[in-house]
Backbone as CSV, one residue per row, in Angstrom:
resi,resn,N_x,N_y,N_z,CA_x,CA_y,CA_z,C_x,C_y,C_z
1,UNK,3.044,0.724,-12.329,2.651,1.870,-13.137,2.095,1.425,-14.484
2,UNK,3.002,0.549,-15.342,1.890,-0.017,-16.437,0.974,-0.397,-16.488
3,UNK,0.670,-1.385,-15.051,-0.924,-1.989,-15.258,-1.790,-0.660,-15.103
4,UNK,-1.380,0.303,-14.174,-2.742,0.977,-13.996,-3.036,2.227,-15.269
5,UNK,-1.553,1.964,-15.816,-1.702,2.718,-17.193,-3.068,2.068,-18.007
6,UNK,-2.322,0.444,-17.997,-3.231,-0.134,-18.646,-4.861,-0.187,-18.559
7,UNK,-5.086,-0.108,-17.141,-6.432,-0.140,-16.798,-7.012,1.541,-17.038
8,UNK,-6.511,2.391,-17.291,-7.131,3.865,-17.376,-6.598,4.067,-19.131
9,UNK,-7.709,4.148,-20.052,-7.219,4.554,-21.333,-7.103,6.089,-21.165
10,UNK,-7.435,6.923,-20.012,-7.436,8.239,-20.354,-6.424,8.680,-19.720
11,UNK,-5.110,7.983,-19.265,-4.105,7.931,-18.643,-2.683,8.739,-19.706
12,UNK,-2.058,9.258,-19.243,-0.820,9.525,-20.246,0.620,9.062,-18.890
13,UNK,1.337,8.107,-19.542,2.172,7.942,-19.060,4.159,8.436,-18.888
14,UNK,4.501,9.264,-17.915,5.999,9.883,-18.360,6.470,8.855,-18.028
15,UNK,8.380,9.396,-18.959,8.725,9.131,-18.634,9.589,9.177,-16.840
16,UNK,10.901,8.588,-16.865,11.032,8.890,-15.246,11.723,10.545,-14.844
17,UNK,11.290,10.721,-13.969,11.043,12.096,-13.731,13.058,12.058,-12.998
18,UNK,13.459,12.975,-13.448,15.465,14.003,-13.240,15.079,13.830,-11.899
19,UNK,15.698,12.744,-11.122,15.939,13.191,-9.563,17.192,14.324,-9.425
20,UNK,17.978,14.615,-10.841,18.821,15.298,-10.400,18.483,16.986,-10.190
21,UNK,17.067,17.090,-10.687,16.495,18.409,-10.725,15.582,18.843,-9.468
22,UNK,15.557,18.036,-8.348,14.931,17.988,-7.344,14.751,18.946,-6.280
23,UNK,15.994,19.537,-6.949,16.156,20.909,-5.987,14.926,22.002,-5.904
24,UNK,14.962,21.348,-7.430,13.824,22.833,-7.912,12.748,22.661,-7.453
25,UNK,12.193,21.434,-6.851,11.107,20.763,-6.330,9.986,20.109,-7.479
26,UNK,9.404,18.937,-6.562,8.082,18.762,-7.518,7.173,19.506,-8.162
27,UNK,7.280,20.483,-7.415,5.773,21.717,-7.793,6.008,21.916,-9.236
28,UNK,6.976,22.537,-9.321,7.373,23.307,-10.896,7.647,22.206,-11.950
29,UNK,8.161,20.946,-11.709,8.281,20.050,-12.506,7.065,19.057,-12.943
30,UNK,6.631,18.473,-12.054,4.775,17.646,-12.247,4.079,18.561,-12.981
31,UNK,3.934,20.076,-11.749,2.971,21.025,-12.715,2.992,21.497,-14.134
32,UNK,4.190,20.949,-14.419,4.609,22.016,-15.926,4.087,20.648,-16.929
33,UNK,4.088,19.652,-16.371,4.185,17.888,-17.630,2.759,18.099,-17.239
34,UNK,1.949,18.127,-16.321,0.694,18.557,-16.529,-0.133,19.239,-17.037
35,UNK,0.469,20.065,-17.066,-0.150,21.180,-18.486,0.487,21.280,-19.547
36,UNK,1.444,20.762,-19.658,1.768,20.037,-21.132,1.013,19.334,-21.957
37,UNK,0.367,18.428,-21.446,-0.343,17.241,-21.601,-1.827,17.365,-21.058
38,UNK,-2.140,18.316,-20.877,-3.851,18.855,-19.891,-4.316,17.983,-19.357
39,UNK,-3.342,17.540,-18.166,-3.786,16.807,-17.356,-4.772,17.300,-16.400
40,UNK,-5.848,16.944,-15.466,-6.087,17.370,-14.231,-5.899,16.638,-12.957
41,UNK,-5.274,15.973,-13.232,-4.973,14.730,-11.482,-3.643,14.227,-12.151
42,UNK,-2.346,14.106,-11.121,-1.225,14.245,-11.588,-0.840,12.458,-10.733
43,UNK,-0.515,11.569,-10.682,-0.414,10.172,-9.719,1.155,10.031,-9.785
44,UNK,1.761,10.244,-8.867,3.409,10.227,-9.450,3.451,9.192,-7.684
45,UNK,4.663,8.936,-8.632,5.106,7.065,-7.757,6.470,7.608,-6.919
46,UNK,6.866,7.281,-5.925,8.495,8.208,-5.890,8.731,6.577,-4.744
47,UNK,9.986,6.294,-5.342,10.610,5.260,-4.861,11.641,6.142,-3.532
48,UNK,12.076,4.964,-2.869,13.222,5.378,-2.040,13.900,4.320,-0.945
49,UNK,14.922,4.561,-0.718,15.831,3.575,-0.304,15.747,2.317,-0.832
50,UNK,16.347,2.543,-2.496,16.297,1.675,-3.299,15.667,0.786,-3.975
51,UNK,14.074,1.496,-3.513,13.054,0.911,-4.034,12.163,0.263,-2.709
52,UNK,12.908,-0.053,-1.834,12.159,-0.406,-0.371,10.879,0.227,-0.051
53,UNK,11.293,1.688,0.051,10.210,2.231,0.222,8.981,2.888,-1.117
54,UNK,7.579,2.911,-0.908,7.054,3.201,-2.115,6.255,4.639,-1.500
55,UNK,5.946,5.336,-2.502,5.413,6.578,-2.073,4.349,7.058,-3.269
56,UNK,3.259,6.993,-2.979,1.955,7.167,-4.101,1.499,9.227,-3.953
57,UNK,1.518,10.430,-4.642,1.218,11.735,-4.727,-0.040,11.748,-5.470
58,UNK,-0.768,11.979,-5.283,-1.873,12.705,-6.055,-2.476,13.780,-5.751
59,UNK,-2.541,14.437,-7.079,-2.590,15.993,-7.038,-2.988,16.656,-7.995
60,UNK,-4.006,17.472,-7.805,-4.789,18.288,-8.643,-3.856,19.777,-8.835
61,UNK,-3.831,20.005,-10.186,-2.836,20.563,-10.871,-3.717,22.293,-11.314
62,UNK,-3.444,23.299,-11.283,-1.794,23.853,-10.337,-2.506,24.169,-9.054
63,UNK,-3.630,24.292,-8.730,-3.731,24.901,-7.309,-3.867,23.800,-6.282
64,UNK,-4.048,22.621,-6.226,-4.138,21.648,-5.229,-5.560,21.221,-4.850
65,UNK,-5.883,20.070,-4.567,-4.453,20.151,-3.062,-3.923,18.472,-3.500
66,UNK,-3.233,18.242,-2.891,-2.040,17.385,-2.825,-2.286,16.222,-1.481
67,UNK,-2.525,14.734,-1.968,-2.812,13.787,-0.928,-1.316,13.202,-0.950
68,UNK,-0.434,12.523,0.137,0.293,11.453,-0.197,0.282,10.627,0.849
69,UNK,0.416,8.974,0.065,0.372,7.908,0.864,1.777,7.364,0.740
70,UNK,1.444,6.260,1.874,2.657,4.931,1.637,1.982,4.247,1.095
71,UNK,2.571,3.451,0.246,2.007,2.577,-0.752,2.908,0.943,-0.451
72,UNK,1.838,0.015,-0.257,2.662,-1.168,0.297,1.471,-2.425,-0.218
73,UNK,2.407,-4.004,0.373,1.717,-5.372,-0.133,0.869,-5.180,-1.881
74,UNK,2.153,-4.507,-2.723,1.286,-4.220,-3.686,1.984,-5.363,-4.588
75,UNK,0.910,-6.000,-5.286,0.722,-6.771,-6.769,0.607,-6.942,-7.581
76,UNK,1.306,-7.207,-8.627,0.549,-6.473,-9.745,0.154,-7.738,-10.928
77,UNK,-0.239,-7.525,-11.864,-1.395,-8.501,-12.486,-0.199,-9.502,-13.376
78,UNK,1.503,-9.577,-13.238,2.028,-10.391,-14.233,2.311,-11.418,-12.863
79,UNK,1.982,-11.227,-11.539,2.702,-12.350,-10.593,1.795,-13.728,-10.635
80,UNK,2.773,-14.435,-10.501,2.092,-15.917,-10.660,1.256,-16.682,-9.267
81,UNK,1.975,-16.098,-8.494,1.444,-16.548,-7.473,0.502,-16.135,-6.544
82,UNK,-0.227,-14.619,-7.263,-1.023,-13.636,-6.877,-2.281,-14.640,-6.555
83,UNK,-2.392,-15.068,-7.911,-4.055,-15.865,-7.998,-5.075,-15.197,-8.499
84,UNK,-4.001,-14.417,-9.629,-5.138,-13.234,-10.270,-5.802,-14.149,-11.509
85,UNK,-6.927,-14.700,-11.659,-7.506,-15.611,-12.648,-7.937,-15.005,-14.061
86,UNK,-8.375,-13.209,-13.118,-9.313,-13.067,-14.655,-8.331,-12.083,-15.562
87,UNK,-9.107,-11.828,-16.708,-8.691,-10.652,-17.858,-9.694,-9.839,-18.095
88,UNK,-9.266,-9.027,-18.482,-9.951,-8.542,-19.196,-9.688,-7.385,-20.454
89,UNK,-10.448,-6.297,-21.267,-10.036,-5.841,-22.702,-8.974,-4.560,-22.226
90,UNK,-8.191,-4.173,-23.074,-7.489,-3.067,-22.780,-8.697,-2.204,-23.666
91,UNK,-8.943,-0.664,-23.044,-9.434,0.627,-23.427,-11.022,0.248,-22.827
92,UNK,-11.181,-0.992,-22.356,-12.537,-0.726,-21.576,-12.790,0.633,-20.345
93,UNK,-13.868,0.934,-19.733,-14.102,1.342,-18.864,-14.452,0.388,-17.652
94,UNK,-14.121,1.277,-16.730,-14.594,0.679,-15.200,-15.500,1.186,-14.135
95,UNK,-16.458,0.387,-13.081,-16.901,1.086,-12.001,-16.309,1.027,-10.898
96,UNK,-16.189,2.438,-10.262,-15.304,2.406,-8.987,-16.435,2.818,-7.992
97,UNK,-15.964,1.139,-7.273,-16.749,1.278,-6.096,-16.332,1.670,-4.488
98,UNK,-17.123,2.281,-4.111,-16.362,2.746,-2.419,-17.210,1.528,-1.470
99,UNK,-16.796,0.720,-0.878,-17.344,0.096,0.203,-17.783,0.783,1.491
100,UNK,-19.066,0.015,1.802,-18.982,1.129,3.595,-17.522,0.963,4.422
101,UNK,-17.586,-0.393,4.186,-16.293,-0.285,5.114,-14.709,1.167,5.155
102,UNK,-15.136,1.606,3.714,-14.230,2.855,3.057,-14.140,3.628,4.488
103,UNK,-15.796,3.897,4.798,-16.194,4.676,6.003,-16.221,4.275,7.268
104,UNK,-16.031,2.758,7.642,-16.553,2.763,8.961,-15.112,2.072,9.629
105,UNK,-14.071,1.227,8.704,-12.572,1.446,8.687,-11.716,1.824,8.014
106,UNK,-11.729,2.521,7.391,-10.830,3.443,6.321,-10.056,3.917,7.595
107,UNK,-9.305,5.151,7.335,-8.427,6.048,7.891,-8.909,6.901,8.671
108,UNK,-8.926,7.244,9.933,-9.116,7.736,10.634,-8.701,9.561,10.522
109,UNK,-9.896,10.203,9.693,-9.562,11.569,8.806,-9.780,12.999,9.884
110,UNK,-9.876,12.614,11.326,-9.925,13.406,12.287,-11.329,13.589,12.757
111,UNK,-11.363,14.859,13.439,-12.436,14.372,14.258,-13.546,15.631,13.986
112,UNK,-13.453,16.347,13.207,-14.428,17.957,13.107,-15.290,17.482,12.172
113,UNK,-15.305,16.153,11.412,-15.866,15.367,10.667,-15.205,14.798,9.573
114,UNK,-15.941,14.245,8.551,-15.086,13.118,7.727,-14.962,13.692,5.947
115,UNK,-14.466,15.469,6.407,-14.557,16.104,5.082,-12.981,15.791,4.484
116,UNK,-12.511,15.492,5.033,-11.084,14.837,4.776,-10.818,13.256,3.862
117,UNK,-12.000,12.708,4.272,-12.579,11.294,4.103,-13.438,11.339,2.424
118,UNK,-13.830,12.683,2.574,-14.658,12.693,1.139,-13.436,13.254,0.223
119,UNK,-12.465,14.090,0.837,-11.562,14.727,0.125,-10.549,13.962,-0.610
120,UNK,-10.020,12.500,-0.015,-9.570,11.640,-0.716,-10.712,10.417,-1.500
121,UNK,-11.627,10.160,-0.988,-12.819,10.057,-2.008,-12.745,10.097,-3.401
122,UNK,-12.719,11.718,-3.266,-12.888,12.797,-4.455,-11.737,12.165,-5.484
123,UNK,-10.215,12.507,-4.739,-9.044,12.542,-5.690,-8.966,10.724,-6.281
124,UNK,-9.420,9.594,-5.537,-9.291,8.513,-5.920,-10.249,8.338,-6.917
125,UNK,-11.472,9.130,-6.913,-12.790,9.285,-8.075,-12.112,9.908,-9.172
126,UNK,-11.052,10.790,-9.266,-11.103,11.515,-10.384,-9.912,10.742,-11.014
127,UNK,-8.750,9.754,-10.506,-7.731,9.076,-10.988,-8.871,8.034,-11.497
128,UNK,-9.561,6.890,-11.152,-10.532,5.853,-11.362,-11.085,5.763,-12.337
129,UNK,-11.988,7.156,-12.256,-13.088,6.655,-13.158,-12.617,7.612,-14.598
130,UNK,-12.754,6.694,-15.801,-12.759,7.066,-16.835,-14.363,7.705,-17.464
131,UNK,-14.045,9.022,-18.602,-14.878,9.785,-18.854,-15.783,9.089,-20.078
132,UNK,-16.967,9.522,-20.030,-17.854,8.651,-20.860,-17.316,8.590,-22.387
133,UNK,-16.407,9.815,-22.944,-16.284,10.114,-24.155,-15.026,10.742,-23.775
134,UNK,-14.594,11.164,-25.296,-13.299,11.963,-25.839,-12.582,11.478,-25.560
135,UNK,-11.927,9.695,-25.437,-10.947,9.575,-25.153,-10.081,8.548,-26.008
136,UNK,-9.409,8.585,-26.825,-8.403,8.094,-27.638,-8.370,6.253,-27.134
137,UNK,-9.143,5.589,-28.263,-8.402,4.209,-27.689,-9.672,3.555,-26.708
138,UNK,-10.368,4.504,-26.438,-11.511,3.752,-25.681,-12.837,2.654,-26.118
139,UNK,-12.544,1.805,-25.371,-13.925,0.867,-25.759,-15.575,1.650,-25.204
140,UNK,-16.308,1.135,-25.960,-17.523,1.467,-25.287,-18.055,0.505,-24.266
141,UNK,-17.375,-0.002,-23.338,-18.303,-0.814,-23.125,-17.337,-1.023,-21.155
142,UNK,-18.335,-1.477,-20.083,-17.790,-1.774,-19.417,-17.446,-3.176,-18.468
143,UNK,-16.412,-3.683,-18.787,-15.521,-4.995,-18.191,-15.458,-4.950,-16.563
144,UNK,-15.370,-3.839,-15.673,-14.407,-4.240,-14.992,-14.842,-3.354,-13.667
145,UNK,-14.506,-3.904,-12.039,-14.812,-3.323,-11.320,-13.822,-2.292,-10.233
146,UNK,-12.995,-1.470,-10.044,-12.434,-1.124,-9.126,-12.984,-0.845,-7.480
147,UNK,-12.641,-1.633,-7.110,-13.060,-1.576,-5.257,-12.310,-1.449,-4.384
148,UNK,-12.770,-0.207,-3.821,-12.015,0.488,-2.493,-12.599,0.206,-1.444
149,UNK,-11.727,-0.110,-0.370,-12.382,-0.802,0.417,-10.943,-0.044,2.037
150,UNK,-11.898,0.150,2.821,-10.878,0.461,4.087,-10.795,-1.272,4.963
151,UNK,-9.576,-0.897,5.774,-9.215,-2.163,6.318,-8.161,-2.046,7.435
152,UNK,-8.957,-1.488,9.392,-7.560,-1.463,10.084,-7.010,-0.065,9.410
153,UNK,-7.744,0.803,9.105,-7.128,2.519,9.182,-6.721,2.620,7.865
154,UNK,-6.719,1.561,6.634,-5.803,1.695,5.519,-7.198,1.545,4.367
155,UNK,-6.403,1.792,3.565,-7.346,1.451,2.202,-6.646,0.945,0.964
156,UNK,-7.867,-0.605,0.635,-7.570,-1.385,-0.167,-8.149,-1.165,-1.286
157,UNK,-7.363,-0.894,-2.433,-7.495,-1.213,-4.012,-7.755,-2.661,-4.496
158,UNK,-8.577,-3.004,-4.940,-8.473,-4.523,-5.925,-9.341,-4.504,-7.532
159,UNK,-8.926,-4.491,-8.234,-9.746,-4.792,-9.437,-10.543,-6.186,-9.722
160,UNK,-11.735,-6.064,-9.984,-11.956,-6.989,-10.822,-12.890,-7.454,-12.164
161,UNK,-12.791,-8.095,-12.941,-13.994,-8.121,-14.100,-14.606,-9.133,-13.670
162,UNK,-15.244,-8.482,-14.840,-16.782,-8.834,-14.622,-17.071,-9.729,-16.102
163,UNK,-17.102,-10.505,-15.343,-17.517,-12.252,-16.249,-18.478,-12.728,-16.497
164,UNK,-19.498,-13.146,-17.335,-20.223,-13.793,-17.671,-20.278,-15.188,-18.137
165,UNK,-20.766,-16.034,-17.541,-20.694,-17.440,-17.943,-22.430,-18.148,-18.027
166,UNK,-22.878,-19.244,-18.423,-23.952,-19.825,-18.520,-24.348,-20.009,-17.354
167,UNK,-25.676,-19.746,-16.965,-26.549,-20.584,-16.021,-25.778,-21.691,-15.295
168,UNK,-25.736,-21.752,-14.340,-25.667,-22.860,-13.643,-23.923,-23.764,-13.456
169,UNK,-23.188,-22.955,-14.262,-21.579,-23.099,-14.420,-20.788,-21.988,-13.670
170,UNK,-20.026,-22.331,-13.420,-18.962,-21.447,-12.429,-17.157,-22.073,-12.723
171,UNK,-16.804,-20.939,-13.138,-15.214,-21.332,-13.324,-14.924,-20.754,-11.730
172,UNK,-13.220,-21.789,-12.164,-12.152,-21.511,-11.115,-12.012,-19.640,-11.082
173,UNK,-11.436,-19.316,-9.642,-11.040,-17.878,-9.372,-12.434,-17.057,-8.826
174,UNK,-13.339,-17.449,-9.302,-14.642,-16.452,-9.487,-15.017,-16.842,-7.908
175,UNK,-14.912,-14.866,-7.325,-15.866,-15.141,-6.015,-17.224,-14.832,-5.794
176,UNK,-17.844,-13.866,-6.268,-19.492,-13.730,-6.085,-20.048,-14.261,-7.501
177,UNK,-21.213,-15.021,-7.135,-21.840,-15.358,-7.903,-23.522,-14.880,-7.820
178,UNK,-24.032,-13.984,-8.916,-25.249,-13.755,-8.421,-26.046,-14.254,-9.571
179,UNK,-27.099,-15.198,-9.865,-27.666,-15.661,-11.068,-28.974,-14.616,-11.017
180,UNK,-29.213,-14.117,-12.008,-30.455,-13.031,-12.102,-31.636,-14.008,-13.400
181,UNK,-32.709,-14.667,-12.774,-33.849,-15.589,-13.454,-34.018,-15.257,-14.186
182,UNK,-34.606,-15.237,-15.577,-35.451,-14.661,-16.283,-36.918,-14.884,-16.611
183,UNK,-36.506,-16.198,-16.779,-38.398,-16.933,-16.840,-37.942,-18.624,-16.041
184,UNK,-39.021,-19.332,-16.108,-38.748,-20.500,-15.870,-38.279,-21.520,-16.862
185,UNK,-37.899,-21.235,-17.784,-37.381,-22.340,-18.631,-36.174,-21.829,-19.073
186,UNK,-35.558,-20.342,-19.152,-34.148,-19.945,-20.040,-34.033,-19.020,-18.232
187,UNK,-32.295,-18.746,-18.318,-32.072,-17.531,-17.149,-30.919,-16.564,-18.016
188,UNK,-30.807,-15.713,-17.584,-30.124,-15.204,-18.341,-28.378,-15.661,-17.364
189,UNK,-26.870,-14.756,-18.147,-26.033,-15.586,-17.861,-25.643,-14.915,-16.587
190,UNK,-25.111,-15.733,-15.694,-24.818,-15.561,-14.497,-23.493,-14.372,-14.230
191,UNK,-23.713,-13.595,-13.396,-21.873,-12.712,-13.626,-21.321,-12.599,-12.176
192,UNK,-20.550,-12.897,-12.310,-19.640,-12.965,-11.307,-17.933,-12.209,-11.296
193,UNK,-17.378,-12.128,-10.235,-16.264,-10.895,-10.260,-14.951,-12.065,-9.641
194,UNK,-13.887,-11.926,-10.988,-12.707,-12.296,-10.819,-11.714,-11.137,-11.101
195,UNK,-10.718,-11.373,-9.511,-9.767,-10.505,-9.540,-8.693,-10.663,-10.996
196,UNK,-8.542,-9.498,-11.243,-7.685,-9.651,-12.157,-6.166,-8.552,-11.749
197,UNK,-6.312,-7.462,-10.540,-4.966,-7.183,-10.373,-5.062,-6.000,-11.194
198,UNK,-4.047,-4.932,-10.670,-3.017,-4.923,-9.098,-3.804,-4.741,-7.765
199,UNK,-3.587,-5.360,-6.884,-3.892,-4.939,-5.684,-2.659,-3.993,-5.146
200,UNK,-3.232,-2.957,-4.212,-2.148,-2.514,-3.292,-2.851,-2.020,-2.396
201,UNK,-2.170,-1.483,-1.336,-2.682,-0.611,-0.027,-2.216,0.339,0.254
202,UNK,-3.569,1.662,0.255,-2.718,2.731,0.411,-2.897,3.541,2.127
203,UNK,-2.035,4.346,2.829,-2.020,4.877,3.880,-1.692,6.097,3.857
204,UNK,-2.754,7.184,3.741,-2.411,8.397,3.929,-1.536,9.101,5.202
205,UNK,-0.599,9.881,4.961,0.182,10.329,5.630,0.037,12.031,5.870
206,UNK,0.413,12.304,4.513,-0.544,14.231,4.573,-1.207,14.774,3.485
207,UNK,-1.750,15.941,4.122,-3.101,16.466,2.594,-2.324,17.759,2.723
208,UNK,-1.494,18.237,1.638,-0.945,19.226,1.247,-2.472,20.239,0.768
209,UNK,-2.350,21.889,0.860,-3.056,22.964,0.517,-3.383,23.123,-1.260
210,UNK,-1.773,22.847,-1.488,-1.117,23.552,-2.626,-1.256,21.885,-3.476
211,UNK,-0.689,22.338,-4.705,0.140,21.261,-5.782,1.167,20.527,-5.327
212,UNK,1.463,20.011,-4.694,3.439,19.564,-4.557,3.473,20.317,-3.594
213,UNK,2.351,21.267,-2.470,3.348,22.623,-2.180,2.168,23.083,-1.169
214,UNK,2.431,24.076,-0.361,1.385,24.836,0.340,1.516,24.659,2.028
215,UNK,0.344,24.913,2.542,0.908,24.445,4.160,-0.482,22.967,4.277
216,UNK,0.172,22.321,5.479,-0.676,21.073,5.549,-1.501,20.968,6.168
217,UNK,-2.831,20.623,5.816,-4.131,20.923,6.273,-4.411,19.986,6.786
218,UNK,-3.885,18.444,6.704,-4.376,17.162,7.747,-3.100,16.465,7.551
219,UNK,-2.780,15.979,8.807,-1.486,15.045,9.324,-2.010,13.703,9.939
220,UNK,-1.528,12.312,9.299,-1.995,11.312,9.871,-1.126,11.009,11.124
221,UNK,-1.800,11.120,12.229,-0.446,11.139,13.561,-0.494,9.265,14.214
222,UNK,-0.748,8.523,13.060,-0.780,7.107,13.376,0.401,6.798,12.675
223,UNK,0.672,7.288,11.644,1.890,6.625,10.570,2.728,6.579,11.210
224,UNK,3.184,5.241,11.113,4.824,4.776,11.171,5.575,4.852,10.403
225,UNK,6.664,5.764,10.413,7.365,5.461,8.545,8.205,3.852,8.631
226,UNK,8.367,3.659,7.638,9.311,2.454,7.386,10.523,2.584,8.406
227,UNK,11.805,3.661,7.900,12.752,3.758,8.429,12.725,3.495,10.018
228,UNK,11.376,4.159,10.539,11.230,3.828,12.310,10.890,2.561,12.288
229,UNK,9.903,1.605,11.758,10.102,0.181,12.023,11.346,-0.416,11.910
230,UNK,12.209,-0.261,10.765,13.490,-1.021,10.630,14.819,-0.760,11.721
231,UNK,13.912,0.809,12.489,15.288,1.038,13.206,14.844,0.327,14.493
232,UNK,13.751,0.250,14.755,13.027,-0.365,15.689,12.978,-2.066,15.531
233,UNK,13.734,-2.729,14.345,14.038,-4.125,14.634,14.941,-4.412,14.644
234,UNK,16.108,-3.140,14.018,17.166,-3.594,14.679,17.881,-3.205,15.951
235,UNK,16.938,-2.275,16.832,17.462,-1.863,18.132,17.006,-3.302,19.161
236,UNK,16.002,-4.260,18.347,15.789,-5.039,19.194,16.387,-6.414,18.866
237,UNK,16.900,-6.560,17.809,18.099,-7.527,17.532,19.297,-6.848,18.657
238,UNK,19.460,-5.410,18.299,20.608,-5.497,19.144,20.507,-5.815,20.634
239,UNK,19.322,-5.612,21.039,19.136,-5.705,22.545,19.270,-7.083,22.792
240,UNK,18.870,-8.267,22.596,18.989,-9.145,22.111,20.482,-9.702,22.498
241,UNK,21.136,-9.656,21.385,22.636,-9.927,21.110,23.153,-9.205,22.474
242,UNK,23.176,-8.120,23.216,23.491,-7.333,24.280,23.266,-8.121,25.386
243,UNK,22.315,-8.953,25.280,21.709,-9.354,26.765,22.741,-10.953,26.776
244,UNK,22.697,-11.831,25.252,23.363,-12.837,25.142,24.811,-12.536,25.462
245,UNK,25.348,-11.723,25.170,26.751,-11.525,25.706,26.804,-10.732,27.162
246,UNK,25.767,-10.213,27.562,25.940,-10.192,29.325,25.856,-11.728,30.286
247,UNK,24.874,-11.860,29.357,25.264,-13.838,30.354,26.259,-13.981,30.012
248,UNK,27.022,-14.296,28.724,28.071,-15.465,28.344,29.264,-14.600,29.312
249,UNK,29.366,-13.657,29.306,30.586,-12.445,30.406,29.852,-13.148,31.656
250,UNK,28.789,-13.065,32.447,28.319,-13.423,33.796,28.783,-14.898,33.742
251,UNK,28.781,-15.750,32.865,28.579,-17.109,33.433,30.397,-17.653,33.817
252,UNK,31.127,-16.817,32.687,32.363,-16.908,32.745,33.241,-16.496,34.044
253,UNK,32.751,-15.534,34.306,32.829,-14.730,35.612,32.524,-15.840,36.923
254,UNK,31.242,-15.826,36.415,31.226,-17.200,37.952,31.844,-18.809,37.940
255,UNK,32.249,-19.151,37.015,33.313,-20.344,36.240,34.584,-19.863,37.023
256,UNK,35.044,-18.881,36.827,36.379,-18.324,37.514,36.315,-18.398,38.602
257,UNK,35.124,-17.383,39.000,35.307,-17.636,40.966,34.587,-18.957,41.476
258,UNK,34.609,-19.900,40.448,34.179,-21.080,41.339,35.679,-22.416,40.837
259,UNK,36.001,-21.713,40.442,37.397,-22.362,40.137,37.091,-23.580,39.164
260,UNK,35.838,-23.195,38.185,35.249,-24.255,37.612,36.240,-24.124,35.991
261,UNK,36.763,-23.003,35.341,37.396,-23.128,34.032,39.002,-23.398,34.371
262,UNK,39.250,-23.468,33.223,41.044,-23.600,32.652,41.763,-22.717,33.530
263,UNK,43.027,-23.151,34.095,43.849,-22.041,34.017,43.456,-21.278,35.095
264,UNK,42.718,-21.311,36.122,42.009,-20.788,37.502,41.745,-21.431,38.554
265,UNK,42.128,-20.668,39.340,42.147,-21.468,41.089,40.969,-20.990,42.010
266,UNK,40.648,-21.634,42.446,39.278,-21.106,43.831,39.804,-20.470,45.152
267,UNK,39.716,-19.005,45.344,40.086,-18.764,46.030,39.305,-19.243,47.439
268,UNK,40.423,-19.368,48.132,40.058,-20.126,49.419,39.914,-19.605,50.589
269,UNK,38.565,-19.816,51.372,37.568,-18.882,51.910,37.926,-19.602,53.642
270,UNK,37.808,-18.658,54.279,38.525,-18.661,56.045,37.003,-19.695,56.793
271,UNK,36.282,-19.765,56.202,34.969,-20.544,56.567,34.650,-21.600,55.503
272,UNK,35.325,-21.789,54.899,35.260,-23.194,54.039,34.898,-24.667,54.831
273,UNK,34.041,-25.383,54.224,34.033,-26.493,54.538,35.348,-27.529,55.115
274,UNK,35.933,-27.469,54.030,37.540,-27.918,53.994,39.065,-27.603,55.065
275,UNK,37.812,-26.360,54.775,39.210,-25.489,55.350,39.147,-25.631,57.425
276,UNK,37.744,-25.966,57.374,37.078,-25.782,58.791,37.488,-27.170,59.808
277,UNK,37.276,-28.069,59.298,37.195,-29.381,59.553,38.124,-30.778,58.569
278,UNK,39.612,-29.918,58.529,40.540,-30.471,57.970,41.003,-31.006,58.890
């Protein structure tokens, strides 16, 4: 939540929202800190089972409508081992870019067409992009790229700035490099895009009518929630462990009737070898 505070100067950040008031629901509580603060796109984070699970809301305030994802493999720009190289200014602006891929593997938004597809579009355009003016703290100038990108039904967030270095030099981290000529004797400076973080991935689950609220106008019928994977690895640990203790019972079992363990005799059979030709 801080970095992306950090990356949006037109951002206002709460504090953590009374789970003990929950009864009353989100609607009345988001909506009211929203127009407190004249917000119009509301991004609220909701943790659960102790933080395991992550849950991303966005929602246009008071009439809707209301997207929510699972939010997962997310990073954020203080990890060391991310391999986030670049920086860049706090109160800059950014361009948010949609990749085709947004469209041709993004999320699968049903089938009457892909107005569902523009509809989260829309709400990720209006969290993203910062307004040319009126905003407290803002630089004029723009650093930095946000790219959305679909991937396998999901959609990927990554930031990055936008660097300038001399002709013909290239630092560590930096992946596209495009040199733009100018004449034949000077070029101008080369720019290239280093991640600088958070990455995450988001997976829509449902598109609420309302704020927080309403009836649901698209259901992703691919989602797995968490809780069904975890119950689903441990039904197969247990199966597992179930099958290892049906042998170790079977093998014991035939140890006995072969008079092969401790403490046990072979019962002795009217057609025995032994018994036949004694």
């Amino acid at each position: 939540m801080s970095d992306i505070c950090g990356l949006l100067p037109h951002a206002h950040k709460e504090t953590k929202l009374d789970t003990k008031k929950k009864a009353a629901g989100y609607n009345l509580l988001l909506n009211s800190l929203a127009d407190l603060h004249s917000c119009n796109v509301i991004f609220f984070l909701e943790a659960k089972k102790n933080g395991q699970d992550l849950y991303l809301w966005l929602s246009r305030p008071p009439n809707g409508p209301t997207i929510k994802f699972h939010l997962n493999n997310l990073h954020t720009m203080g990890e060391l081992g991310a391999g986030f190289a670049g920086n860049c200014l706090k109160g800059g602006r950014g361009l948010v870019v949609f990749d085709r891929s947004f469209d041709e593997q993004g999320p699968d938004m049903g089938a009457p067409g892909s107005e569902y597809r523009a509809l989260v579009r829309e709400m990720l355009r209006g969290v993203f992009c910062v307004p040319k003016r009126g905003v407290r703290g803002m630089k004029p100038f723009v650093d930095r790229i946000i790219g959305i990108f679909g991937v396998d039904g999901k959609i990927w967030i990554r930031v990055y700035e936008i660097r300038e270095s001399e002709a013909g030099k290239k630092k560590e981290g930096e992946e596209t490099v495009k040199p733009v000529p100018k004449g034949k004797d000077n070029a101008l400076p080369e720019v290239s895009l280093v991640e600088i973080g958070p990455r995450f991935v988001l997976t829509p689950i449902v598109i609420l009518e309302g704020s927080f609220g309403g009836p649901v106008i698209y259901e992703n019928k691919e989602y797995v929630s968490p809780n069904q994977v975890r119950s689903d690895i441990r039904q197969g640990k247990a199966g597992r462990y179930s099958q290892r203790r049906d042998g170790q019972t079977d093998r014991v079992a035939k140890r006995s009737d072969l008079g092969l363990s401790e403490n046990s005799v072979r019962k002795v059979d009217a057609l025995d070898t032994r018994k036949l030709f004694a």
